[in-house]
KOLMIMI-294725 format. One record per residue: chain; residue number from 1; residue in three letters; x, y, z of N, C-alpha, C in turn. Coordinates in steps of 0.1 Angstrom, whole numbers. Example, Ala and Ser with C-alpha at 12.3 -4.5 7.8 and 13.67 -1.06 7.14 Angstrom:
% KOLMIMI-294725
["A", 1, "ALA", [132, -57, 78], [123, -45, 78], [132, -33, 78]]
["A", 2, "SER", [128, -22, 71], [137, -11, 71], [129, 0, 79]]
% end
This chain:
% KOLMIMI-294725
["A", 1, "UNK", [1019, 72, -1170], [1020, 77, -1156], [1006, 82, -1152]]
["A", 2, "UNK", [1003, 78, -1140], [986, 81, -1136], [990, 96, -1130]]
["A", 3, "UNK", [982, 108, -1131], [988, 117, -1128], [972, 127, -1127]]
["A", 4, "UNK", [972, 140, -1123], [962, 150, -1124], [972, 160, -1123]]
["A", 5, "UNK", [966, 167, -1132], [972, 185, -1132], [961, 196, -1128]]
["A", 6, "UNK", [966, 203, -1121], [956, 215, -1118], [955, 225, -1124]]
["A", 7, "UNK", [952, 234, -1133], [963, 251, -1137], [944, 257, -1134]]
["A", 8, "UNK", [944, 270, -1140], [937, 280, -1140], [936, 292, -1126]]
["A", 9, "UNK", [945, 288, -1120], [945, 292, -1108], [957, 312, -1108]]
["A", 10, "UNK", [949, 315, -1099], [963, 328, -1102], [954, 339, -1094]]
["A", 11, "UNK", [960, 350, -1095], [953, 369, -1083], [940, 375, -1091]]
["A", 12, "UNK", [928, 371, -1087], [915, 378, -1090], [916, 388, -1079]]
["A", 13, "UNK", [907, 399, -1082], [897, 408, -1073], [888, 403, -1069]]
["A", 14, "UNK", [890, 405, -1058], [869, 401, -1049], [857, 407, -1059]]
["A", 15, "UNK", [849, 392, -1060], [837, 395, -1070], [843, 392, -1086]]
["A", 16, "UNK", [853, 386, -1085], [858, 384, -1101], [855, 365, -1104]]
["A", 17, "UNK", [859, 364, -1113], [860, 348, -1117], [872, 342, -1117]]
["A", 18, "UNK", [871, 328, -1119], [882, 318, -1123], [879, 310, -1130]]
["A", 19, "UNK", [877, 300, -1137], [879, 284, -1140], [887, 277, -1140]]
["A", 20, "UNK", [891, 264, -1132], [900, 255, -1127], [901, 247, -1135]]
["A", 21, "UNK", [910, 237, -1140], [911, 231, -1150], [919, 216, -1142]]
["A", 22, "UNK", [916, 206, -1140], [920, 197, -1142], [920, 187, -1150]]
["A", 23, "UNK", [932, 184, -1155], [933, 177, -1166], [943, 159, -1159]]
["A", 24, "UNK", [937, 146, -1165], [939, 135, -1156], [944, 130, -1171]]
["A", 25, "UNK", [957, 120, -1168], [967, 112, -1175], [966, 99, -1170]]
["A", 26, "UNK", [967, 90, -1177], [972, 76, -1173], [959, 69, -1169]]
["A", 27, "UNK", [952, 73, -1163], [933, 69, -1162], [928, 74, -1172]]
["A", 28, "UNK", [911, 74, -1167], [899, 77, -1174], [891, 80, -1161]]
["A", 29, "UNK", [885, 96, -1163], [883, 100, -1156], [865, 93, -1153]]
["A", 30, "UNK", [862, 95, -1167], [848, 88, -1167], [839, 78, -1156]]
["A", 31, "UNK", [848, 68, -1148], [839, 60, -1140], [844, 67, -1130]]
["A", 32, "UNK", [848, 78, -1127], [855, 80, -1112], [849, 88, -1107]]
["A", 33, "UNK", [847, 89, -1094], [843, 108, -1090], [852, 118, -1085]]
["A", 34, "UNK", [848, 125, -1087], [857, 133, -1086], [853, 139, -1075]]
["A", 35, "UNK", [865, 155, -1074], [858, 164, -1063], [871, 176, -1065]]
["A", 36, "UNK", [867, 188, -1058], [878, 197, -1056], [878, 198, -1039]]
["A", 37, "UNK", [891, 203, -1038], [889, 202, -1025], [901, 217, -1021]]
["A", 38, "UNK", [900, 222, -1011], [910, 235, -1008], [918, 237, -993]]
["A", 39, "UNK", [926, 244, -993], [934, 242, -979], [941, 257, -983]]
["A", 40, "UNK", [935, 266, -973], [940, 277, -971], [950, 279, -959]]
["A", 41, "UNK", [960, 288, -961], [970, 287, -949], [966, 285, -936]]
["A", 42, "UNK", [974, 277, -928], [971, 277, -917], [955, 268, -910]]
["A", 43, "UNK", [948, 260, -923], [934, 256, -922], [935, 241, -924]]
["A", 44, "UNK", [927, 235, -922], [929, 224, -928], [923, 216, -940]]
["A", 45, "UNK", [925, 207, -949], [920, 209, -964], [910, 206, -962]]
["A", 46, "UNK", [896, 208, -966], [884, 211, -970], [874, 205, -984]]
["A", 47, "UNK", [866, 201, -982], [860, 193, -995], [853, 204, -1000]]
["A", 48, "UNK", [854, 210, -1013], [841, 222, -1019], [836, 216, -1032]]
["A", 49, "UNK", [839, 208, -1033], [829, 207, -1045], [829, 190, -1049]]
["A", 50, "UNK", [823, 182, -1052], [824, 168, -1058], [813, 166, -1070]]
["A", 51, "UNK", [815, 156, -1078], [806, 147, -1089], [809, 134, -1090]]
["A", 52, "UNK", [792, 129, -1088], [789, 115, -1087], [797, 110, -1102]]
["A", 53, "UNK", [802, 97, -1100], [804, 92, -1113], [794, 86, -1122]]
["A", 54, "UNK", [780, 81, -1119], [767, 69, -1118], [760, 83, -1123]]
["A", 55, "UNK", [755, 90, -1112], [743, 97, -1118], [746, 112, -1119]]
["A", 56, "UNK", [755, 120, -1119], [756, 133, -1118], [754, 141, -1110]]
["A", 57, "UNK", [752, 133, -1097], [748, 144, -1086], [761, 151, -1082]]
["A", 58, "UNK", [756, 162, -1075], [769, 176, -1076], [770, 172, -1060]]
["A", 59, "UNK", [780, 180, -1052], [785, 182, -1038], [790, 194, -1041]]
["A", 60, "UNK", [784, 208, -1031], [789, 220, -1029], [786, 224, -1014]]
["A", 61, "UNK", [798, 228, -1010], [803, 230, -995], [791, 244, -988]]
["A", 62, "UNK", [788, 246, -981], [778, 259, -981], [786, 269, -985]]
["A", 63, "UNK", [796, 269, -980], [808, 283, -983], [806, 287, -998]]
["A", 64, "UNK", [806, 277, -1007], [804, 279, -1020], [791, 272, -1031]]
["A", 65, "UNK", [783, 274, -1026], [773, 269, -1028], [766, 282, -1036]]
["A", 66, "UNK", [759, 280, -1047], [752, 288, -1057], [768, 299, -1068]]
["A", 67, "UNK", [780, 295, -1059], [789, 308, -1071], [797, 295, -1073]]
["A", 68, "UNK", [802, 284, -1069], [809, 273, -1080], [803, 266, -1089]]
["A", 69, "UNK", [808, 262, -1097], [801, 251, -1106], [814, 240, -1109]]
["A", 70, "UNK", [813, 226, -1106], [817, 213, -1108], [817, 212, -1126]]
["A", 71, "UNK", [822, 205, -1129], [817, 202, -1150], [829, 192, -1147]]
["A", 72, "UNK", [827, 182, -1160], [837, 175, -1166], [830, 175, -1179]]
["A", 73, "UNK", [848, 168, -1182], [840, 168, -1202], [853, 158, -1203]]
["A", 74, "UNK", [844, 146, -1210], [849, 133, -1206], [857, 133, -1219]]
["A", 75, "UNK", [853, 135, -1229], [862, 133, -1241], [878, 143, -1240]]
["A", 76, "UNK", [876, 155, -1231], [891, 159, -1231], [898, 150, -1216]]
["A", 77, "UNK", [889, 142, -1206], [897, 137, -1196], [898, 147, -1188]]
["A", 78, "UNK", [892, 158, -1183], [893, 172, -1179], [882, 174, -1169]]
["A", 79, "UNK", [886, 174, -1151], [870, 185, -1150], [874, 196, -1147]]
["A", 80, "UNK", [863, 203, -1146], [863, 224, -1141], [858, 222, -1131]]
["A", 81, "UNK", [860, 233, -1128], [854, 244, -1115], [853, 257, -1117]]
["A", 82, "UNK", [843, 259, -1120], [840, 273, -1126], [837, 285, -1110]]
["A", 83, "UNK", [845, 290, -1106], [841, 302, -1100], [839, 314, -1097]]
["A", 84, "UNK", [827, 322, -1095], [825, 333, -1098], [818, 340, -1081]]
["A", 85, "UNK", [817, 354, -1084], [821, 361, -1068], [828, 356, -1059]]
["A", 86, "UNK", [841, 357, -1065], [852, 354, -1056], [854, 360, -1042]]
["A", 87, "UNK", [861, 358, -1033], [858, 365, -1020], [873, 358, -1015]]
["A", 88, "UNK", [880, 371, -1005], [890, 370, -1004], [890, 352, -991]]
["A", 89, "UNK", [881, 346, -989], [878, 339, -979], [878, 325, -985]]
["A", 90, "UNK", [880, 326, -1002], [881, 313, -1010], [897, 315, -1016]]
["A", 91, "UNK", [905, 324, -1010], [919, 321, -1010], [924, 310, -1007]]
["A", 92, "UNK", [931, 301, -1018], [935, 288, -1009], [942, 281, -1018]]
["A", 93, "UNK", [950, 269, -1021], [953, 259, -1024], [944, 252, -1033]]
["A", 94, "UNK", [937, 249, -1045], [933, 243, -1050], [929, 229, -1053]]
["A", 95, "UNK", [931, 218, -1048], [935, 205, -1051], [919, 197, -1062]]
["A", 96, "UNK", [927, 188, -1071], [917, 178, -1078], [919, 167, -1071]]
["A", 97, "UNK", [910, 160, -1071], [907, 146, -1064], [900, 136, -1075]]
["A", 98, "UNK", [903, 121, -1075], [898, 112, -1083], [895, 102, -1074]]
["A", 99, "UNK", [884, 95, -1070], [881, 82, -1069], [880, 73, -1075]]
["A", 100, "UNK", [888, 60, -1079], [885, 53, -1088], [889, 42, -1087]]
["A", 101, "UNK", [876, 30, -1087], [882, 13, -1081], [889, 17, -1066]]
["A", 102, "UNK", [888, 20, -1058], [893, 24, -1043], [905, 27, -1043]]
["A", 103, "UNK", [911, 36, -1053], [925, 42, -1058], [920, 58, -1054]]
["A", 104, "UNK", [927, 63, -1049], [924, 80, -1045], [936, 86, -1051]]
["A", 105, "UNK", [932, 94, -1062], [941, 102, -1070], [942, 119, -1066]]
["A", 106, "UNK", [953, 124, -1060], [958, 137, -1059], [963, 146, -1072]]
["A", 107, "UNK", [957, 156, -1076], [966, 169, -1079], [975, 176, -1069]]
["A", 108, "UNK", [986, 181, -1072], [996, 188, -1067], [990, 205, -1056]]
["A", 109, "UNK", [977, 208, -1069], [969, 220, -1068], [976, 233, -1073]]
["A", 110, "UNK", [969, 243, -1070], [972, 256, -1078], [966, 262, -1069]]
["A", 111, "UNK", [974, 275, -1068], [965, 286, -1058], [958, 299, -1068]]
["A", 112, "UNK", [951, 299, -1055], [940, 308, -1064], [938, 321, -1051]]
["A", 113, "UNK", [947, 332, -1055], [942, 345, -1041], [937, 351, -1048]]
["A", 114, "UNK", [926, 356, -1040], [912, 363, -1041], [920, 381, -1027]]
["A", 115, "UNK", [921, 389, -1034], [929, 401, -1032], [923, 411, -1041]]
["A", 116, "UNK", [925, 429, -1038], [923, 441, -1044], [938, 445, -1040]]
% end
């Protein structure tokens, strides 16, 4: 079953961390690109972060530009999203994305509130 899971998601303090974990079944994440993408209540979903599958080039949204970090690590099938200075304004819905052969693969996602 072709599938993506999301977890690492859950209640930080503003100015704290996370790392996002998607983990992909049934594919190979390797030739595909990927991306994270977010939808906070009431907003509409949003692209924050992508990786080229060819050469490595990154995609970061300006909202989160210099405190996320993109990663994969091909031998677990797994990418990250490492985030740090969280800000209650990256409260949201989490989603993983796969492109692959013109197949568009969804995670379910995980929320991530950014709260004191």
């Amino acid at each position: 079953q072709v599938q993506l899971v999301e977890s690492g998601g859950g209640l930080v303090q503003p100015g704290g961390s996370l790392r996002l974990s998607c983990a992909a079944s049934g594919f190979t994440l390797g030739p595909a690109a990927i991306g994270w993408f977010r939808q906070a209540p009431g907003k509409e979903r949003e692209a924050v972060s992508g990786l080229s599958y060819n050469d490595g080039n990154t995609y970061y949204s300006d909202s989160v530009k210099g405190r996320f970090t993109i990663s994969k690590d091909n031998a677990k099938n797994t990418v990250y999203l490492q985030m740090n200075s969280l800000k209650p304004e990256d409260t949201a819905v989490y989603y993983c994305h796969a492109l692959l052969d013109g197949i568009s693969y969804w995670g379910k996602g995980t929320l991530v509130t950014v709260s004191s």
